[in-house]
VOBA-108133 format. One line per 8 residues: for each residue x, y, z of N, C-alpha, C, O, CB. Coordinates in pm, whole numbers, plus 50000, padded with zeros to 5 digits. Glycine has a CB too. Example, Ala and Ser with C-alpha at 12.3 -4.5 7.8 and 13.67 -1.06 7.14 Angstrom:
% residues 2
51319/49431/50780/51230/49550/50780/51320/49670/50780/51424/49668/50846/51131/49553/50905  51285/49775/50708/51367/49894/50714/51290/50003/50787/51341/50114/50804/51408/49940/50572
***
This chain:
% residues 163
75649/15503/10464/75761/15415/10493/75888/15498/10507/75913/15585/10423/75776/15306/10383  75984/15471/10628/76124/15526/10608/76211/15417/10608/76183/15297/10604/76168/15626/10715  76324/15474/10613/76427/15408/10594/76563/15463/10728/76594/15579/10755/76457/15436/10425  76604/15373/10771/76700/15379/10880/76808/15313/10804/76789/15222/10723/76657/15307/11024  76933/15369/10837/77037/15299/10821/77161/15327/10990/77203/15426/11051/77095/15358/10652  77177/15170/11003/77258/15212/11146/77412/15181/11117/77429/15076/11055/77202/15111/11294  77499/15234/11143/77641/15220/11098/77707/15228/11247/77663/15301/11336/77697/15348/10980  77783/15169/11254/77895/15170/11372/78002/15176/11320/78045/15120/11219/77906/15060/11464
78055/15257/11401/78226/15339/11336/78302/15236/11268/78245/15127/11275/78353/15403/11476  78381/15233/11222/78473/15198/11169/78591/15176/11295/78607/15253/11390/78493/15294/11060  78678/15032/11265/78776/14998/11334/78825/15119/11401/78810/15219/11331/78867/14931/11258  78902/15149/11563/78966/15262/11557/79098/15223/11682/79062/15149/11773/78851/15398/11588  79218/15264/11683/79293/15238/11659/79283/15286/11862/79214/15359/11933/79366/15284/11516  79412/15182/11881/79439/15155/12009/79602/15174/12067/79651/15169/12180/79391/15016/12022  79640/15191/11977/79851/15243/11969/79845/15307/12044/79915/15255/12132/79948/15331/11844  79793/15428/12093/79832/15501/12204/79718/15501/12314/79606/15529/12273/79870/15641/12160
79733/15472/12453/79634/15450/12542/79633/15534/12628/79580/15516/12737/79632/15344/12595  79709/15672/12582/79711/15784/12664/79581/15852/12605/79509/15911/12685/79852/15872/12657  79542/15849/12456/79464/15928/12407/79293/15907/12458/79244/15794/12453/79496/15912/12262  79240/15981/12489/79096/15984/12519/79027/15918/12439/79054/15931/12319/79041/16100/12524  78893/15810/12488/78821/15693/12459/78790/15796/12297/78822/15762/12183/78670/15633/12595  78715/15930/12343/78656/16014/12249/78709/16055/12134/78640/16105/12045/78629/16108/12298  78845/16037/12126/78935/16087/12081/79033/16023/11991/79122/16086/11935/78976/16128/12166  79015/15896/11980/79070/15777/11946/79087/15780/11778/78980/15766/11719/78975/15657/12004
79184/15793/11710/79131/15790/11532/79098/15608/11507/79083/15510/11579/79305/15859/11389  79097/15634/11390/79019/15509/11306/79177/15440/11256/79261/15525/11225/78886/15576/11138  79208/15330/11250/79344/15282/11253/79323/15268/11072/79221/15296/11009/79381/15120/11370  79429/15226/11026/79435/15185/10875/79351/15076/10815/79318/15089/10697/79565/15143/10846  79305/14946/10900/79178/14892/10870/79045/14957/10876/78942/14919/10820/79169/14798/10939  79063/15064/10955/78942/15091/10966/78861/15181/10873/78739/15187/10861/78937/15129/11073  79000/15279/10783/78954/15340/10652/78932/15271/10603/78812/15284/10578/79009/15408/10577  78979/15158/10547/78966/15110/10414/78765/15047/10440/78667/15068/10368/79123/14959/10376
78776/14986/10544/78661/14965/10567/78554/15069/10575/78456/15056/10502/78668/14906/10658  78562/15163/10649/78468/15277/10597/78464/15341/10472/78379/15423/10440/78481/15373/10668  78575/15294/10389/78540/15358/10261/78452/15221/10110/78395/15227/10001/78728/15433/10209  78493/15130/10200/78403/15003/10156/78267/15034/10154/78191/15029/10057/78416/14880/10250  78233/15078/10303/78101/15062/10338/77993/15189/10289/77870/15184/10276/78105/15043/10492  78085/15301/10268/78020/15397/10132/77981/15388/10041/77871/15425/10000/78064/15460/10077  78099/15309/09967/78049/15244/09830/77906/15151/09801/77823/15163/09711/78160/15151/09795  77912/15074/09892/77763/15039/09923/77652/15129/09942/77553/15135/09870/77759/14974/10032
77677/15202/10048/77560/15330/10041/77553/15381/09946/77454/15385/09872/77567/15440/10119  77666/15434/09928/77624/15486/09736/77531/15414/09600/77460/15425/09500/77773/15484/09656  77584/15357/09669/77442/15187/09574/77306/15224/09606/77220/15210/09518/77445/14969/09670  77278/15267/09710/77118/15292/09759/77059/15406/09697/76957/15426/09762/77100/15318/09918  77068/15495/09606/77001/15572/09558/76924/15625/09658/76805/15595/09648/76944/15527/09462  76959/15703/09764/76873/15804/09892/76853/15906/09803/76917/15934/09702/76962/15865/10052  76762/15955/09850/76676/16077/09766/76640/16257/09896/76634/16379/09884/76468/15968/09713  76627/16139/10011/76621/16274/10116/76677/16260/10249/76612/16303/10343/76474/16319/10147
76790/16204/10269/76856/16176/10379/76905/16263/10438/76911/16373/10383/76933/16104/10368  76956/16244/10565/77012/16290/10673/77110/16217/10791/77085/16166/10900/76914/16333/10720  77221/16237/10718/77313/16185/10848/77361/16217/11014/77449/16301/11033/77413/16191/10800  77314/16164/11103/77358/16211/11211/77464/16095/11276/77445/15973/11288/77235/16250/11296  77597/16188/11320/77670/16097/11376/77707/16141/11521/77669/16243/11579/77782/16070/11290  77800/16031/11572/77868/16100/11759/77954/16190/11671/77970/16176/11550/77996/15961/11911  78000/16277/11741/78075/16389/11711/78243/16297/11764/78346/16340/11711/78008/16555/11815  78252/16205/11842/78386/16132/11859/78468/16171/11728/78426/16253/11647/78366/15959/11874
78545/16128/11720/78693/16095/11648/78697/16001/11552/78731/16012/11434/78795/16045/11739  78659/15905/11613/78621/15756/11530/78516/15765/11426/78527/15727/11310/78560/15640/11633  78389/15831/11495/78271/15828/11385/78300/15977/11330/78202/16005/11261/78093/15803/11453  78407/16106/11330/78372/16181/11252/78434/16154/11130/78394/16198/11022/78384/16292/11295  78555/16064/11148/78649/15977/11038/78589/15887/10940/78612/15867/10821/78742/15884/11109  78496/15830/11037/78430/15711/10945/78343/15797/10851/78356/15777/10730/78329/15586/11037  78235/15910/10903/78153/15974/10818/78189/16047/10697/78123/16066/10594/78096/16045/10883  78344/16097/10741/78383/16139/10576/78466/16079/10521/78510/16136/10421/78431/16263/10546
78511/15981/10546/78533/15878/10432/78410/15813/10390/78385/15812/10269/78630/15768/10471  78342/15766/10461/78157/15734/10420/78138/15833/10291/78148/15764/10190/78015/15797/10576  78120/15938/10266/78044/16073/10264/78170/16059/10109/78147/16008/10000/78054/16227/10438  78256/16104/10143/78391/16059/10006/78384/15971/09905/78393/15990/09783/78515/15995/10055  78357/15819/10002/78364/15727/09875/78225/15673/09800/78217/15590/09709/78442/15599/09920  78112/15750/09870/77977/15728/09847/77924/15805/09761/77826/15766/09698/77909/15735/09948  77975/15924/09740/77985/16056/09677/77800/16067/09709/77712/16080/09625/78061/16059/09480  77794/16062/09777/77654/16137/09857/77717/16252/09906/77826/16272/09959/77575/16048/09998
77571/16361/09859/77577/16501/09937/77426/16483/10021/77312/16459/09983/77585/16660/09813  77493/16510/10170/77409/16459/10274/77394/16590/10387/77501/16647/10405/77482/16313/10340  77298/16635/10452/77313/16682/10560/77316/16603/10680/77253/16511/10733/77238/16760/10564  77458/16713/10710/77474/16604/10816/77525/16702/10965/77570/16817/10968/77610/16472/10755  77496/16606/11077/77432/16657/11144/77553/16616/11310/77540/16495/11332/77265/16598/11114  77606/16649/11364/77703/16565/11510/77595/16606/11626/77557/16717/11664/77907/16653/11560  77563/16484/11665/77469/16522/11789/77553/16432/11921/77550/16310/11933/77278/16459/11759  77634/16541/12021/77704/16437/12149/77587/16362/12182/77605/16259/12118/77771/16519/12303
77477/16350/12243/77398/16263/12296/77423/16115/12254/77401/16021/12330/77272/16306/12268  77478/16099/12111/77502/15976/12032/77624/15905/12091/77621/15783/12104/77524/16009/11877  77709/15959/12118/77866/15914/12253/77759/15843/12331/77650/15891/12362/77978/16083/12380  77819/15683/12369/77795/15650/12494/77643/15670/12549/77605/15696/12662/77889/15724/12568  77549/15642/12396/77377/15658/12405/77339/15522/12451/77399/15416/12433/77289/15695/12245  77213/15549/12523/77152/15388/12562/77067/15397/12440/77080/15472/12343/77051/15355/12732  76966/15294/12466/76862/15242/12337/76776/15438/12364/76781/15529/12281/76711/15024/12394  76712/15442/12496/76630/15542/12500/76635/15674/12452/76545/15748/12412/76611/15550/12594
76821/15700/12468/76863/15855/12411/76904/15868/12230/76928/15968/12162/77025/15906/12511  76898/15726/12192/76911/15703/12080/76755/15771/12029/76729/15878/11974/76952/15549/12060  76667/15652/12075/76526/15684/12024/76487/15818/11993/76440/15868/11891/76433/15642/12114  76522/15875/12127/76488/16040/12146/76601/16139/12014/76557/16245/11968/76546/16094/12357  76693/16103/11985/76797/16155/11899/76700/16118/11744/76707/16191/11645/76975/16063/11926  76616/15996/11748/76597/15971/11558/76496/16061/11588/76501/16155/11510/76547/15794/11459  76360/16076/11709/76221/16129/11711/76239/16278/11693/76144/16354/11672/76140/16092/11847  76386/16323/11706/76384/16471/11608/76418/16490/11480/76456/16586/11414/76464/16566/11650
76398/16392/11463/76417/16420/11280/76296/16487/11216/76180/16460/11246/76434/16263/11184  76325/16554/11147/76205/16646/11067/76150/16512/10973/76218/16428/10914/76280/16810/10948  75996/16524/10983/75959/16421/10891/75921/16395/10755/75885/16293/10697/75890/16385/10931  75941/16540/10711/76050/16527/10578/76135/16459/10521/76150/16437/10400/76114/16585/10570  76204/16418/10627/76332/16314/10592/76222/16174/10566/76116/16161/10627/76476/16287/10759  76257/16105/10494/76213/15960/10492/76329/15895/10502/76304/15777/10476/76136/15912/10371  76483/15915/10534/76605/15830/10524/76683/15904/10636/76683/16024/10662/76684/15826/10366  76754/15795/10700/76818/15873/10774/77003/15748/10825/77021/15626/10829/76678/15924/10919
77049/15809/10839/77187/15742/10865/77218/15780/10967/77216/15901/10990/77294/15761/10782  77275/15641/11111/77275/15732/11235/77408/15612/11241/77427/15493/11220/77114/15754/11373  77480/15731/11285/77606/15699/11318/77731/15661/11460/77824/15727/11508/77630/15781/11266  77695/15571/11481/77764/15545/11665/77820/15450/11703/77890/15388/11623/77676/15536/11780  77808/15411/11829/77861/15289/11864/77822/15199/11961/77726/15241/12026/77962/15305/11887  77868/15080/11997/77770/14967/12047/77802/15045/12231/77881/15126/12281/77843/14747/11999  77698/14969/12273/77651/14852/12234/77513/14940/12193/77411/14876/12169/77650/14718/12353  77510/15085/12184/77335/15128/12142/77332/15078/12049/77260/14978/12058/77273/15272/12116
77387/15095/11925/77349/15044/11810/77289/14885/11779/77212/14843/11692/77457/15067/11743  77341/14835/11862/77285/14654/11888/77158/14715/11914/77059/14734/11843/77358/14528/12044  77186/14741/12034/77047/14748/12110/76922/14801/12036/76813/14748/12054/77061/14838/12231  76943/14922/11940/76808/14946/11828/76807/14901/11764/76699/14901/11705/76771/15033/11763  76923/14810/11701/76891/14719/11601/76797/14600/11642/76729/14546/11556/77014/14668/11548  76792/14558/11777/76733/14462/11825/76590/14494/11877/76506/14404/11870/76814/14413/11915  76544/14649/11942/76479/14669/11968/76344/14742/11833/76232/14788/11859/76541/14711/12067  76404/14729/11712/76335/14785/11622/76269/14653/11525/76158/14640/11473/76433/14891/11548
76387/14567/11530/76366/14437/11456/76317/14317/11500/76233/14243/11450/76465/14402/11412  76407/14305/11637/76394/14224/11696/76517/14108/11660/76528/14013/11737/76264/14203/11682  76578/14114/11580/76727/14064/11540/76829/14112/11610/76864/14231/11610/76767/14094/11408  76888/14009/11684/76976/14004/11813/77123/13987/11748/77210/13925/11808/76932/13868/11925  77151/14068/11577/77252/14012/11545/77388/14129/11627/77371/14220/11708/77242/13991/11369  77487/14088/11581/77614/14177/11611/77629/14273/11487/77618/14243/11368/77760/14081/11633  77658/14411/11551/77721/14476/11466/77905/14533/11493/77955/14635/11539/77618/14584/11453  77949/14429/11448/78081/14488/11468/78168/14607/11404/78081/14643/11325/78144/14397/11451
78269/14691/11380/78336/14788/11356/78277/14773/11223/78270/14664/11167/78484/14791/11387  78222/14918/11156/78222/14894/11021/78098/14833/10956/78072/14820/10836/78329/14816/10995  78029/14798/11063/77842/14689/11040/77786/14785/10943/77858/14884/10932/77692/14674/11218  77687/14787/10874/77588/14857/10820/77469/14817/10837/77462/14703/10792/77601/14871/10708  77348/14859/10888/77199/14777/10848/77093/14854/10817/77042/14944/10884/77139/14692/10959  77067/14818/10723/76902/14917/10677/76778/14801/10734/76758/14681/10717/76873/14948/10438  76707/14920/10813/76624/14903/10831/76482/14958/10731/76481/15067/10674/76648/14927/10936  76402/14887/10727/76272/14941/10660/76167/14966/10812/76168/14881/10901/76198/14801/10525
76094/15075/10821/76032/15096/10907/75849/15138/10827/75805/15172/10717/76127/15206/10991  75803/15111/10945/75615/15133/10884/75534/15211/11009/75452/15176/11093/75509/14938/10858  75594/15325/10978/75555/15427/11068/75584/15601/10979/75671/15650/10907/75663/15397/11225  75473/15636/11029/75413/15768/10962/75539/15878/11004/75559/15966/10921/75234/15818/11036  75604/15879/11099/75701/15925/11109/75806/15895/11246/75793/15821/11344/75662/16040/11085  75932/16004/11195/76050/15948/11308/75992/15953/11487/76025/15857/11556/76211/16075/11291  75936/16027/11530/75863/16079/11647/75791/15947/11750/75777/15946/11872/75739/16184/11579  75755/15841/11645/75686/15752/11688/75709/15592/11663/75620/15512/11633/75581/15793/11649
75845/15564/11682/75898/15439/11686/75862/15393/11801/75860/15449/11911/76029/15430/11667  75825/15261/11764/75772/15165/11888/75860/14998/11834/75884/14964/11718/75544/15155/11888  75884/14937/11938/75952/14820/11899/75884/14735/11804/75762/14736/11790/75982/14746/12007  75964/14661/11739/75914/14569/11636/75839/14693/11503/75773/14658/11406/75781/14443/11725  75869/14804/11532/75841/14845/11404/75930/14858/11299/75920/14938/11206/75793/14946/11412  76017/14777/11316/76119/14787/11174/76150/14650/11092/76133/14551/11164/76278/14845/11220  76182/14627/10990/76233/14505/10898/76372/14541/10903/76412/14657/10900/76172/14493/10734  76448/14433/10911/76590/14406/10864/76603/14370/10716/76615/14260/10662/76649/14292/10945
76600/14464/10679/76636/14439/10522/76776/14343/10478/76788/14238/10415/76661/14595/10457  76886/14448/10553/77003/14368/10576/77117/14401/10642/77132/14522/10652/77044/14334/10479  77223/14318/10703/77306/14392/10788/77429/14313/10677/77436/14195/10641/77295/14362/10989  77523/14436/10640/77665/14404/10601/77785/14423/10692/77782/14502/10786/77694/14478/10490  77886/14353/10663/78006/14378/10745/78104/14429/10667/78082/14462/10551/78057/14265/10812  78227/14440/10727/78353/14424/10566/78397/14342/10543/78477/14344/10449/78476/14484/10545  78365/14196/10630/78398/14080/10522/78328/14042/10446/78370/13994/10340/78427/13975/10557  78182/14054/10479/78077/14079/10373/78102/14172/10207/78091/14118/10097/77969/14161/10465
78127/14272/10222/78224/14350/10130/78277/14338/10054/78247/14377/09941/78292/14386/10150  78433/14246/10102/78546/14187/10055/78515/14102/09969/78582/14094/09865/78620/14135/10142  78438/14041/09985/78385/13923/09881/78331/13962/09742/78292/13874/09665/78267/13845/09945
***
């Protein structure tokens, strides 16, 4: 059994529209919320994880405040392919994971992240700025995901959080 966790960046800030899509920081909602959504991970007791995120602006912000308030020590990993991934370059990005890992945290933005969340579960939910969802998967390793091989354990938000 592994474990997936899919995160989408954290809020990121729109004040200046000169600055590149890539390039964009995470606005002041959007820390507080990524440092919410650590604290939760930190709750999960991971034992052999591996974080991979987009190398953007947005998700390298979100990952270390993630990584800060979670006080997880994680390898972690910026793969560009994750910028602006469809469902397929996603797939191909988890099927190199060493299968060693049984946990893995992948870090990006929609609409891929919908899209494997939907294509693994089959749950068509939204993940907006800041989403979290663990997946439970039943496959011998990362290399060989096929749809419907995952459980939605659960998807959080930060109003979820707040509460």
């Amino acid at each position: 059994m592994r474990t997936l966790y899919l995160l989408r960046h954290a809020k990121s800030s729109w004040k200046d529209d000169s600055i590149p899509d890539f390039d964009r920081p995470l606005k002041k909602r959007g820390r507080e919320a990524a440092e919410m959504v650590g604290k939760t991970l930190g709750g999960e007791k991971l034992s052999s994880a591996v974080l991979i995120s987009s190398p953007a602006q947005r998700t390298r912000e979100t990952t270390g405040i993630l990584l800060k308030s979670s006080k997880l020590k994680l390898e972690i990993l910026y793969d560009e392919r994750i910028y602006d991934a469809d469902l397929s370059r996603l797939i191909t990005v988890i099927g190199e994971v060493s299968p060693e890992k049984t946990e893995l945290i992948l870090v990006g933005h929609n609409p891929g992240m919908e899209y494997l969340l939907e294509f693994l579960t089959g749950s068509g939910q939204r993940m907006p700025t800041a989403a979290l969802a663990k997946i439970t998967l039943e496959t011998a390793s990362w290399d060989s995901l096929e749809r419907g091989d995952g459980t939605l354990e659960w998807l959080k938000t930060p109003e979820d959080l707040e509460t």
